[in-house]
Every structure is written in C-alpha cells, then in structure tokens.
C-alpha positions as CSV (number, residue, x, y, z in Angstrom):
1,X,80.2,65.5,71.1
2,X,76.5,63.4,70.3
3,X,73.8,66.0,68.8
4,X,71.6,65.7,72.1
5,X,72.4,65.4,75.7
6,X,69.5,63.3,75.6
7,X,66.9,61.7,73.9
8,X,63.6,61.0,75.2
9,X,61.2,57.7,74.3
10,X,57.5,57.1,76.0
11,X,54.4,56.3,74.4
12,X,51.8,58.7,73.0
13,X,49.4,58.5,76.4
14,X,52.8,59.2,78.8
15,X,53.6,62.2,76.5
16,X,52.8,65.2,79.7
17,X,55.4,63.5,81.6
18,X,58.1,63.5,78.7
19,X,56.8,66.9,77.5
20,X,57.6,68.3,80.9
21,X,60.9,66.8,81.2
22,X,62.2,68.7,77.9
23,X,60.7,71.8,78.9
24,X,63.3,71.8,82.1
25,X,66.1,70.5,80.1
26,X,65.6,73.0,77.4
27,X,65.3,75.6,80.1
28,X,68.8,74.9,80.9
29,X,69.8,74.9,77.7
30,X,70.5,71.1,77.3
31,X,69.8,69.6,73.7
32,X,67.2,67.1,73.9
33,X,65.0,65.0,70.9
34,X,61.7,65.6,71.8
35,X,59.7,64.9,68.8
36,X,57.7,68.2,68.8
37,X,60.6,70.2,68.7
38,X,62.0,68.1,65.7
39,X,59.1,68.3,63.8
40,X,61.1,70.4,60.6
41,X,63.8,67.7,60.7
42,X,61.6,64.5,60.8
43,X,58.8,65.8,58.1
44,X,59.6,63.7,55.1
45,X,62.2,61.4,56.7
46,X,62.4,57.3,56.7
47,X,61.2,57.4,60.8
48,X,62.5,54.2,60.6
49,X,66.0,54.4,59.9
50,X,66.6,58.1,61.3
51,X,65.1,57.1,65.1
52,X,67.3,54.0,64.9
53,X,70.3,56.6,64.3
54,X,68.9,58.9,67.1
55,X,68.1,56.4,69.7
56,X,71.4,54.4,68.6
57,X,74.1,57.2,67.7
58,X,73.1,60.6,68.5
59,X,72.4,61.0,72.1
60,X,74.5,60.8,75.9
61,X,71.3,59.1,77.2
62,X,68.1,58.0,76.4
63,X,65.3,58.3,78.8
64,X,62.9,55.7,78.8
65,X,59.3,56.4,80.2
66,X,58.6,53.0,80.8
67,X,54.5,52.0,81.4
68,X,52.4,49.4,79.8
69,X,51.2,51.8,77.0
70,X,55.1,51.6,76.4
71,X,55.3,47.8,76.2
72,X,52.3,47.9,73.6
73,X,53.6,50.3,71.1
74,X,55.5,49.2,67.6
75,X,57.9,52.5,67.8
76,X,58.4,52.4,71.7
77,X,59.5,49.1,70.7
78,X,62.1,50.0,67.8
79,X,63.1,52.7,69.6
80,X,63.9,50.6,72.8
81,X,65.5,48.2,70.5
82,X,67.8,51.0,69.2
83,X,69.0,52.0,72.5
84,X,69.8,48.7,73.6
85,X,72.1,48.4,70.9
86,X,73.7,51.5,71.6
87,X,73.9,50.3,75.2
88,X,75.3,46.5,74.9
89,X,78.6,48.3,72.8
90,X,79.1,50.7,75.5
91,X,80.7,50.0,79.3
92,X,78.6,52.1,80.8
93,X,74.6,53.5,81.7
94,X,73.0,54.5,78.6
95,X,69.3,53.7,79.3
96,X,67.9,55.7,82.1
97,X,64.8,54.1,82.8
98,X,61.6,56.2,84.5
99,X,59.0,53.6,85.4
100,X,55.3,54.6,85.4
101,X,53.9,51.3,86.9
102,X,55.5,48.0,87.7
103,X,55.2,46.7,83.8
104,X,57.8,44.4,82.5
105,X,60.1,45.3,79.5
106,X,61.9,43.2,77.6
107,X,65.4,43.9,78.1
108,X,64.6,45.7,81.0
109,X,66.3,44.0,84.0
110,X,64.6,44.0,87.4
111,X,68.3,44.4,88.5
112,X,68.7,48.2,86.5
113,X,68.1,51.1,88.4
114,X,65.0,53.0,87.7
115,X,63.4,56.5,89.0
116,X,59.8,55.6,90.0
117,X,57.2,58.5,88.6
118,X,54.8,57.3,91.6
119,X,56.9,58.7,94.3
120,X,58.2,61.7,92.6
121,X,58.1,64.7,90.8
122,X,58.8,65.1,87.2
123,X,60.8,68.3,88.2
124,X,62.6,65.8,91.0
125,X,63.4,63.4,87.9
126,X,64.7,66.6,86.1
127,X,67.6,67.1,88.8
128,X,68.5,63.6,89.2
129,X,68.9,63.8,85.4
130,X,71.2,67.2,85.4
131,X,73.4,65.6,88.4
132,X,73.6,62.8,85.7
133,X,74.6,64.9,82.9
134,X,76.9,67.3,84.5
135,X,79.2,64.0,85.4
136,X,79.3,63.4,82.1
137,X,79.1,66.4,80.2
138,X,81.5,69.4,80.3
139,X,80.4,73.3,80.0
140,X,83.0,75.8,78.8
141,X,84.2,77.6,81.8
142,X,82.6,80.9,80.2
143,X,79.4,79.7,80.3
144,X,79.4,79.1,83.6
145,X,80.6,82.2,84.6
146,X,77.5,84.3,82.6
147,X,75.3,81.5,84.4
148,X,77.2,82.8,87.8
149,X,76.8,86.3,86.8
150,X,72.9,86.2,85.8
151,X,71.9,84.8,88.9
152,X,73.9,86.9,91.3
153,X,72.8,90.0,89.1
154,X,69.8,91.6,91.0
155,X,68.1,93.3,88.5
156,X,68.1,90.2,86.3
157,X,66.6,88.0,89.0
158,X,63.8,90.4,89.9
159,X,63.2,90.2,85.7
160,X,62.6,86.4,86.2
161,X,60.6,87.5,89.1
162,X,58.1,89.5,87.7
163,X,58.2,87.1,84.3
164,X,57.2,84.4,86.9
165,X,54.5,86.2,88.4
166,X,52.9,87.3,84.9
167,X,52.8,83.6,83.8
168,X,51.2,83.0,86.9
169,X,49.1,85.4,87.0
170,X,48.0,84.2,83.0
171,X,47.5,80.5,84.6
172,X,45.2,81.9,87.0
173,X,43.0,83.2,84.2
174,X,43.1,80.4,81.9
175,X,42.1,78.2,85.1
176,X,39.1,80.9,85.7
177,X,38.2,80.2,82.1
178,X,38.4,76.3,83.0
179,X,41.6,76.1,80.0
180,X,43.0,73.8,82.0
181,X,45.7,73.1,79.7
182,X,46.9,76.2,79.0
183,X,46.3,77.1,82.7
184,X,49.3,74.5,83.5
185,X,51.6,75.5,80.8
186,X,51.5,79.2,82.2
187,X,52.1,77.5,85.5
188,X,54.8,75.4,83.6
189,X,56.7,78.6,82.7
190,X,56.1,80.1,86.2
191,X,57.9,77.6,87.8
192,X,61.1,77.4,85.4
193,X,61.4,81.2,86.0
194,X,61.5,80.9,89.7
195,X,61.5,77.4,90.8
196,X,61.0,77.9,94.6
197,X,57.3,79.6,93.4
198,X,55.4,77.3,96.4
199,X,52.3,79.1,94.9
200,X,52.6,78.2,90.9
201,X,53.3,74.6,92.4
202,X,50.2,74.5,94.4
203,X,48.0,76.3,91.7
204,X,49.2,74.0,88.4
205,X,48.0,71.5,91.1
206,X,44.6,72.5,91.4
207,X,44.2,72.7,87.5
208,X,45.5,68.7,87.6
209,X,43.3,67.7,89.8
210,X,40.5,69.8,87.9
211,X,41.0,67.3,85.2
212,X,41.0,64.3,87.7
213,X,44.7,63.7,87.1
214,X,45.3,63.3,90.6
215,X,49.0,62.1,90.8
216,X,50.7,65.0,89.2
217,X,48.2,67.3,91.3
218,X,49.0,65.6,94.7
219,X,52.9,65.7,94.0
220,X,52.7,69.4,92.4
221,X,50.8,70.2,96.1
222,X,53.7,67.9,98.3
223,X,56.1,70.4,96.3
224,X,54.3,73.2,97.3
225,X,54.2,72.4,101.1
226,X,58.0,71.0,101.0
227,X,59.2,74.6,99.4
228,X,56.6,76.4,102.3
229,X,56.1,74.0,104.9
230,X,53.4,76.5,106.8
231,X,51.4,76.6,103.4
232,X,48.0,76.1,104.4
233,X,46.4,76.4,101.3
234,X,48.7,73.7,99.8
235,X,47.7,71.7,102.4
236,X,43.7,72.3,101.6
237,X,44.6,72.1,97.8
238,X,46.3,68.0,98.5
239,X,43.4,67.3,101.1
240,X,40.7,68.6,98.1
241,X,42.8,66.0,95.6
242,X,42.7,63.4,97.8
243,X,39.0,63.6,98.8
244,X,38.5,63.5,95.0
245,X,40.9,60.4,94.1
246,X,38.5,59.2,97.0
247,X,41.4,58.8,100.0
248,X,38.8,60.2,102.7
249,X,41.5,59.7,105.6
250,X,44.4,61.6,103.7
251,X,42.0,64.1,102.7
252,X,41.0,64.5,106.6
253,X,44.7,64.9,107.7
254,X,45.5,67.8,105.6
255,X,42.7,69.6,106.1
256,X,42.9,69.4,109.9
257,X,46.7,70.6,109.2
258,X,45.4,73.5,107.4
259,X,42.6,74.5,110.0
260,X,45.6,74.2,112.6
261,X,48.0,76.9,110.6
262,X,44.8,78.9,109.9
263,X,42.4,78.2,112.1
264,X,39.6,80.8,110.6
265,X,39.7,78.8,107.1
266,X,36.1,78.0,106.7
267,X,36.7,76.6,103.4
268,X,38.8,74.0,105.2
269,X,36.5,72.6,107.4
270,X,33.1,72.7,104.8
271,X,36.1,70.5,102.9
272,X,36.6,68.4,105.8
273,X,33.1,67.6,106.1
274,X,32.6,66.6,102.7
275,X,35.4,63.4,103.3
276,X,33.6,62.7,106.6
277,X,30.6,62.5,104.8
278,X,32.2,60.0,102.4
279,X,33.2,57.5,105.3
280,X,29.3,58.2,106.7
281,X,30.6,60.1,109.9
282,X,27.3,62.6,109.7
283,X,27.9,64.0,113.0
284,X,31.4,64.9,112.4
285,X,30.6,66.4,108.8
286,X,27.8,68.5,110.4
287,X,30.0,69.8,113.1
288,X,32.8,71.1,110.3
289,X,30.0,72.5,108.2
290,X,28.4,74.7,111.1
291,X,31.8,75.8,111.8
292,X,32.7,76.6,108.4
293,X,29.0,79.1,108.6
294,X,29.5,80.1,111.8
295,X,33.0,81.4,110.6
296,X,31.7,82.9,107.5
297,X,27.9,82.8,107.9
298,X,27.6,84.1,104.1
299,X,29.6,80.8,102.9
300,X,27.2,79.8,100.1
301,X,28.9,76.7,99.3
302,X,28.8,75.3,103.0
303,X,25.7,75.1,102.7
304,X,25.4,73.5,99.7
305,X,27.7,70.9,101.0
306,X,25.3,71.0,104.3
307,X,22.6,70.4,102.4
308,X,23.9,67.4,100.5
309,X,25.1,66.0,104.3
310,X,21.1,66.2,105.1
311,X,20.1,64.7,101.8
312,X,22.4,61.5,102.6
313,X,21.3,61.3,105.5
314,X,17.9,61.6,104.9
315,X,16.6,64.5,106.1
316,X,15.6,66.1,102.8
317,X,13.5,69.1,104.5
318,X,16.7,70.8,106.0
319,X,18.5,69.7,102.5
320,X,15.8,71.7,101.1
321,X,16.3,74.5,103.7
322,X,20.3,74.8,102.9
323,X,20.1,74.7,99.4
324,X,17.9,77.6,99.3
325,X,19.7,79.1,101.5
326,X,23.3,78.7,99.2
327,X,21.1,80.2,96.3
328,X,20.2,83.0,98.2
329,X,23.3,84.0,98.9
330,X,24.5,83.1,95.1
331,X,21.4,83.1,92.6
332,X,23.3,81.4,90.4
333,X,24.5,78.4,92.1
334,X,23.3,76.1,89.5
335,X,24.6,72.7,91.4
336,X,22.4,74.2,94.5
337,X,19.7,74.4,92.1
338,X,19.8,70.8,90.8
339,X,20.9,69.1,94.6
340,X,17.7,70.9,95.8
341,X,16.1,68.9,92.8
342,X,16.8,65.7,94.3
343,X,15.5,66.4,97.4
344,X,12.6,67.5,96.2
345,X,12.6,64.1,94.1
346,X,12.9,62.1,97.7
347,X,10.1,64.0,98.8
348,X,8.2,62.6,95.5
349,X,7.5,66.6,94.8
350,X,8.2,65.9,91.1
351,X,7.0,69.5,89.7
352,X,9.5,71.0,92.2
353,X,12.1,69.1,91.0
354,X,11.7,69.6,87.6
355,X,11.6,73.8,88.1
356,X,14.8,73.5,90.2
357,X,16.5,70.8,87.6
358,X,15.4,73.1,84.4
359,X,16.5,75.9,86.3
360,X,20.0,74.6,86.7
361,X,20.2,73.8,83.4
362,X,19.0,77.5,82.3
363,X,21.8,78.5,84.4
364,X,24.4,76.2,83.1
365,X,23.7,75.0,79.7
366,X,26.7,72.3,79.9
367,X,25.6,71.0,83.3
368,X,26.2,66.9,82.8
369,X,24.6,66.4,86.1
370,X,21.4,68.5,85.9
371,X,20.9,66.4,82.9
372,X,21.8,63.0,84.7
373,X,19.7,64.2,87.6
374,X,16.7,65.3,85.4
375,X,17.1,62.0,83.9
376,X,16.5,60.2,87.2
377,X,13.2,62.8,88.1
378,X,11.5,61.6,85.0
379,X,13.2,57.5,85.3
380,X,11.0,57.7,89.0
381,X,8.3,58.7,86.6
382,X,8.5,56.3,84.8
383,X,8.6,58.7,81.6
384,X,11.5,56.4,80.0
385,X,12.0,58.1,76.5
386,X,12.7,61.8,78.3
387,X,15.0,59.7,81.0
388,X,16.6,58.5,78.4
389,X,16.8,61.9,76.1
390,X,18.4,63.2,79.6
391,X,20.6,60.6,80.2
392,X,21.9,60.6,76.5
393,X,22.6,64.7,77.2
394,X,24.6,63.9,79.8
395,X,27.0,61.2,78.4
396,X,27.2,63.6,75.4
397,X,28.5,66.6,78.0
398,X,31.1,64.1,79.6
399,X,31.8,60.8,77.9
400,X,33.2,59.6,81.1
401,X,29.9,60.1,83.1
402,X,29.6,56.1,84.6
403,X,26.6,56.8,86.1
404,X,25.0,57.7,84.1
405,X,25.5,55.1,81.2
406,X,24.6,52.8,84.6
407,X,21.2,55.0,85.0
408,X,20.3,54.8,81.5
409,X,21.0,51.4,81.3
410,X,18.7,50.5,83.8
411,X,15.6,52.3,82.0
412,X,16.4,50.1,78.9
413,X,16.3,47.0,81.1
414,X,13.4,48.4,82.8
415,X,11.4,48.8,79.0
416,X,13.0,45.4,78.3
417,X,15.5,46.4,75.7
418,X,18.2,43.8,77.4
419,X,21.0,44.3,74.7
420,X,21.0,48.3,74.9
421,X,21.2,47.6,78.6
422,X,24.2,45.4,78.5
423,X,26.0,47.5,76.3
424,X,25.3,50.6,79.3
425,X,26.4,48.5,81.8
426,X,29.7,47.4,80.1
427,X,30.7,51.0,79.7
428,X,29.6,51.9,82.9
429,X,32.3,49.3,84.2
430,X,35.2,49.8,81.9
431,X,34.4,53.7,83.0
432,X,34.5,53.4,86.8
433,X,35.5,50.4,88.7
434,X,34.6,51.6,92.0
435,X,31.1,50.9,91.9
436,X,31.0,47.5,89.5
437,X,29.4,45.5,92.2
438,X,26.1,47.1,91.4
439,X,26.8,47.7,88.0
440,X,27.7,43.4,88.0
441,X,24.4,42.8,89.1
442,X,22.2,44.9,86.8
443,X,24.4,43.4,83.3
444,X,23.8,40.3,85.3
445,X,19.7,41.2,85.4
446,X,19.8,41.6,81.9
447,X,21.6,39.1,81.3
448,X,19.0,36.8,83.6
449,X,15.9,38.6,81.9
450,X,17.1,37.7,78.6
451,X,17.5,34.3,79.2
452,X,21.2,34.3,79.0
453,X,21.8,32.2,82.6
454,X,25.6,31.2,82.1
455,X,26.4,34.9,81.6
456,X,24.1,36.2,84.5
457,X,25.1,33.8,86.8
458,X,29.0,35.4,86.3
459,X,27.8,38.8,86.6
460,X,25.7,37.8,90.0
461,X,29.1,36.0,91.3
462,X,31.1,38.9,90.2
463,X,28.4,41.2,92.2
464,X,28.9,39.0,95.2
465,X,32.8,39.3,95.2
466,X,33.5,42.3,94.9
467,X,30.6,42.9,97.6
468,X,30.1,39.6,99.9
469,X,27.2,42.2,101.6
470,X,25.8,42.8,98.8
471,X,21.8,43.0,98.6
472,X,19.8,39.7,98.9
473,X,18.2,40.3,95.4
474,X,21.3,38.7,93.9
475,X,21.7,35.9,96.1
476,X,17.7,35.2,95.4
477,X,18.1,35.7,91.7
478,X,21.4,33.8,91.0
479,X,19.4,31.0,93.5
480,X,16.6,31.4,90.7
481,X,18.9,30.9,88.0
482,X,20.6,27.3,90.0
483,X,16.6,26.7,90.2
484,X,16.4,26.5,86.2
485,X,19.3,24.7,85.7
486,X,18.6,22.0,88.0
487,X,21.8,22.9,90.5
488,X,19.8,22.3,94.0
489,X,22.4,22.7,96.5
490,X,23.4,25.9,94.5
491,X,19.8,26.8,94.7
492,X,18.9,26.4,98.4
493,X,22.3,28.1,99.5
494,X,21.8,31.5,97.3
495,X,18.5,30.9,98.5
496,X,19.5,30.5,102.5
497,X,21.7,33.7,102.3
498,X,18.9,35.7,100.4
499,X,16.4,35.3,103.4
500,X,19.6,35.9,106.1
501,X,20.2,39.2,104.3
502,X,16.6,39.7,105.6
503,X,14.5,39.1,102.3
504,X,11.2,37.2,102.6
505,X,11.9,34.7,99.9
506,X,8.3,32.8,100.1
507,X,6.6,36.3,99.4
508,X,8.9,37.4,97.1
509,X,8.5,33.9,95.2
510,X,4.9,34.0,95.3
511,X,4.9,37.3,93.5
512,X,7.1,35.9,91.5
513,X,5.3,32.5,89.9
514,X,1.9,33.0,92.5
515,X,2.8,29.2,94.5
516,X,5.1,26.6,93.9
517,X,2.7,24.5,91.4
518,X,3.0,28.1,89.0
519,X,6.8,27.7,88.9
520,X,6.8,24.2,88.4
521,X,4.0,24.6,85.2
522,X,6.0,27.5,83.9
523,X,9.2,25.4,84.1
524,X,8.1,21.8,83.7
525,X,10.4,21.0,86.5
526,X,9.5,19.3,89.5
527,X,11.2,21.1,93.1
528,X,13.2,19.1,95.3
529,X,10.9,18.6,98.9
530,X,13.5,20.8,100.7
531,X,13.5,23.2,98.6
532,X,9.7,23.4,97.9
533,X,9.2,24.0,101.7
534,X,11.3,26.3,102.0
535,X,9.4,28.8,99.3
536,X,5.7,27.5,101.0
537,X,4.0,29.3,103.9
538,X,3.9,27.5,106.7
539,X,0.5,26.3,107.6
C-alpha cells in the first residue's frame, strides 16, 4: 500500500481548486499530499529529490490541475516529470488529468482523458475521483460497516445536521462582514457535513461572485438549483453572477425563472432591469423596476437601480428624483449618494455634486467609486491635480479599478504629461479588456500628441478593430497621422470615413491648422489637389 491515495500537482494561482479537492478527500478519510498539510514533513527537506519520490513512488494517482500557469512553472514541471515516470513503468492510468483551459502539456496527449473544470464542479470532480479510487483501492470490511452504521444512525446524522447549519450560519456572518474567504470555507465545511445543503451551495456562491470569481459562483449556484430544482433564490443568485460576468441574456432567463416560482420577488425583477439596462432595453428595465416598487414600494435599492436607468438614459431630473428617494428610505445609501452625484454633474450643478460625492465618501470611507466619481466632478472642472488626487485614491482602494487608471490617464494627456498617460492606459488594458477600443484610442492620442506616429497609428487601428463603429475622431486623427507621413490614399480614406461617421472634417481642420496654407507652413509639405479640396469650403 502507497502512502497517499493520491497526490495532488497545480500551480500556485490554481491552488482553490486543488485546496478544495483535498478538503473532500480528507473528509472521507483518503490520504492525500496536499502541500499544506505536509508542511512538518517538507520543512528542511531536499524538495527536489523528496517530490520526485512522492510524485514517482508514493501515491495511487496523481491529479494534475492542468492550466497555463501550470505549463509555466519549474516545479509543476518536475513534478509532471516525476509522474510520467511513474506512469510509462506502469500498465495502467496514473495521471488523472483536470484541465483548466485548453493549454498544451508536454506529455500530455490530446488522446488522454481529462475532466474539464469549465463544465463542472470541483465537488463533481471529487466523485469521479472516489468511483476511481474505490476500483482500485480496498477498505476493510469493518470500516465500512461503522461507515454504514453512522449514516443510518439518526441521532448522528441530525449531529452533522446541526454542525452544518452552524458553519453555515458562521459563513453568513463572515459574508456580512465582507470575509469573503472565510465566509466560503464555513460554507466549505457546510457542505461536507451535509452535501445535499442546496442553500450553503447557493450562498458560498454569492461570496464567489462577491469576489468576481464568477465560474466557481455560477457552478456552486447550478448545484444549488440541481439539488432544489424550485430554488428560486439560486436561480436569482446565477442570474446576479451572470449579469456581473456581463452575460445580460443568461442573467435575463434566470431571473424570469425566479419571478415565475415566486412571482412577488421584487428583488428579481429590480435585477432583471439592471441586465436590460445593459443591452439598452430602457423600456423593459423601467417596467421591471416599477414592478419591483410597486411590489415593495419601500424597496430602496429599486430605486437606486431606477435612478441609474434614468441617468443612462438621460433624464437626470427623475435620476435625481429616485436617488433621493433610495436615501430616504436608507440615509445611508452611500452608492445613492454618489449616483445622485453624477447626475448632478450632467446637470453641470457642480456644488451639488460635490456635497452628494463627499457625503458618500463620509458615509463610506473605502468607497473606490465615490473617489473615481469625485475625480471625474473636478476632471469636468478642469481642477486636474484634485482629479488626479481622486483618481489616485481610488486605484489605491482597488488596484483593479480600469477606469479609473483610463480616467486618470486622460487628465495627464489632457495637461500634456503623454508618458504618465501611456503608462494609465496600458494598465487600464491589461486590467479590463472589454472596453480597450477606447482605451486603444486614447494610448493612441498620446501616443499621436507626443509625436510617436508609428505607435499611434497601431493603437488607432487597434481602436478601429475591435470597434469598426467606432467614433470618427479616430478615423480623422489616424487620417492626420497618413497626412504627416506622406501616405495619401491612407489619408483621404480615414479621412472619407471620418466625415461618413458624420464629422465635419473641413471645420474640424480649420480649427485644427486655421486653412490649408497653415498646415502646409507648419508641415512644409505640400497637399495633394484631392485632398486639399476636400478640407476647403466650398465657395
């Protein structure tokens, strides 16, 4: 008999999936190496030679959490080495590969079966794993009897009950305290108490997706519903995950499923609203928020969501209305505070928005986005140190805030400090991809202010790719840029779609250089005739 039924290898930013699996196997009292539970036994040890002899020697199986953090790291890679060894003397399965994304291995064949962490559980990988085992590995007969004995004894499976229910109970107050982490290990333990617990499922969930780890959350909430098919809540909980992943339509379906099992949950159709509001269907967002108030006319947060519907839409005086409605009904509703801020900023009613965005910040002294939307009150000021100051506080509260390395990126470039604003917009896009195409065309601004053309033209095409509707500014600044370098054609086409997007190129190039002569003096380049008539009034 090998020391551990199984021996588990992933790279460091995989290690929540791997942690997980040798919480269930140590739950059922399999031996696994998981390094944290080895720590005694490694400290002071050659790693190198000792995981050889573990990966090689000392385990059934090894279970490989296979990604591309996996293929990058040195001891992945010795300890994927090490199995393979162990696997080319042996007839049979040794590696048990779990694949994260579609990476390739080497030694890995396309041709080996794999369990795919992208379609299922952790917990379904568990009892794959355990089928696996108990084919191989035999339990003495009296262990399976006290197994059969504890879970047909009643008073010892009303224990686990109540065990369950008090971890679940503690992850409900760590996720009240936003301690996420702790929150889902008290979930963790819930769930290998009492494993049909549709509600520690659900809730663990909602603590994922409270740290924008979406895939665990959306198959902790598929659990949820396939242990308690008529959960509604589970099915609000997946539709709030997938509004935030930013799958609008998925969002939509399960929370229409969850107004049709409980067709009084307000909090379901606010919800719904906010994913129309996402794809731009106003009227059907406005219809679920009404409902939502008229179900529970004391719903602060449906009106906050309201409100923000209005402010999209334009109609910042009943924004205005909702969001002082919301902090009627809950004074300290510091996001109502700031939102009405921005309104306010629409309206140019800067003092306003300043009281409401200080207040919000009073309120909540962490608040990223009071910052980031102070920030943008004095930016439309043109008060670029405090914008800046603002925006800084922000990136500082969440390191991850895009926006508003983006924001404050474009006051440097607006104060003409072009390298401090590439460097924003660089972050901002290695941050969040889903908005690059604007992000594209401001590096590509700086980039084009600073005289850098080769680079700004790649950021402008970039732009233009990613968004071929993208706003006639870049087609009329990368036509500038083809202008300087002498590339006509390239010129008078950027130029072409600039003015079919709807911009008046001759004004905007007379406010540019005042007339064609003023271009040609500040260039010493002499326009093409076609091209020069196409930037003159016509007489």
């Amino acid at each position: 008999m090998r020391e551990y039924h199984v021996a588990l290898s992933f790279a460091g930013e995989d290690r929540h999936h791997a942690e997980r699996l040798a919480e269930l196997l140590k739950a059922e009292q399999y031996s696994v190496f998981y390094d944290e539970y080895e720590l005694a036994k490694l400290w002071g040890k050659d790693l190198y030679v000792y995981l050889s002899s573990v990966y090689k020697d000392q385990a059934e199986y090894c279970v490989m959490f296979l990604s591309e953090y996996y293929a990058q790291k040195v001891w992945t890679n010795h300890e994927r080495e090490s199995a393979q060894a162990r696997a080319f003397e042996e007839n049979r399965e040794y590696i048990l590969p779990v694949r994260l994304d579609d990476t390739e291995i080497p030694g890995i064949l396309p041709t080996v079966g794999y369990l795919d962490l992208r379609s299922m559980t952790i917990e379904q990988v568990h009892q794959v794993l355990v089928e696996k085992l108990s084919g191989t590995i035999s339990r003495a007969a009296t262990d399976e009897s006290t197994n059969i004995t504890v879970q047909n004894d009643p008073n010892e499976v009303e224990a686990r009950s109540q065990e369950a229910n008090a971890y679940f109970d503690r992850g409900n107050a760590y996720h009240g305290k936003r301690d996420y982490d702790h929150a889902i290990e008290a979930f963790n333990r819930a769930i290998e108490l009492k494993p049909d617990f549709a509600e520690a499922y659900t809730n663990r969930g909602v603590a994922y997706t409270d740290k924008d780890d979406f895939t665990p959350a959306i198959s902790d909430h598929t659990k949820a519903i396939e242990l308690k098919p008529d959960y509604a809540e589970a099915y609000f909980n997946r539709g709030n995950a997938y509004h935030r992943k930013g799958d609008d339509n998925r969002a939509i379906a399960d929370h229409t499923r969850a107004i049709e099992l409980k067709p009084d949950y307000a909090a379901a159709y606010t919800n719904r609203g906010l994913a129309h509001q996402n794809k731009g269907d106003f009227d059907l967002a406005f219809k679920d928020h009404n409902k939502a108030i008229e179900l529970k006319p004391d719903f602060a947060e449906a009106y906050f969501n309201r409100g923000n519907g209005y402010h999209r839409h334009g109609d910042d005086d009943r924004a205005i209305a909702d969001h002082t409605r919301a902090i009627e009904l809950k004074p300290d509703y510091a996001a109502a505070y700031t939102n009405r801020g921005l309104a306010h900023q629409n309206k140019s009613d800067f003092d306003l928005a300043f009281k409401d965005h200080n207040k919000a910040i009073a309120l909540k002294l962490d608040f990223a986005e009071a910052y980031f939307n102070r920030g943008g009150a004095y930016k439309s000021k043109n008060s670029y140190d405090y914008a800046i100051a603002d925006y800084t506080k922000a990136i500082a509260l969440d390191p991850d805030f895009a926006g508003a390395y983006n924001h404050r990126g474009v006051v440097y470039l607006d104060r003409g400090d072009y390298d401090y604003a590439i460097a924003d917009f660089t972050t901002a896009i290695d941050l969040n991809p889903d908005f690059v195409d604007e992000v594209y065309y401001n590096r590509g601004l700086a980039f084009h202010k600073k005289g850098d053309y080769d680079f700004a033209i790649v950021d402008y095409t970039k732009a233009i790719d990613l968004n071929p509707k993208f706003v006639d500014e870049v087609y009329y600044n990368r036509g500038r840029i083809w202008l300087y370098l002498r590339e006509w054609d390239k010129a008078k086409s950027d130029l072409i779609n600039a003015e079919e997007r709807g911009m008046d190129i001759i004004a905007t190039f007379r406010d540019d250089y005042e007339s064609i002569g003023g271009f040609e003096q500040i260039t010493g380049m002499q326009l093409p005739a076609d091209i020069a008539a196409m930037l003159t009034p016509q007489q």
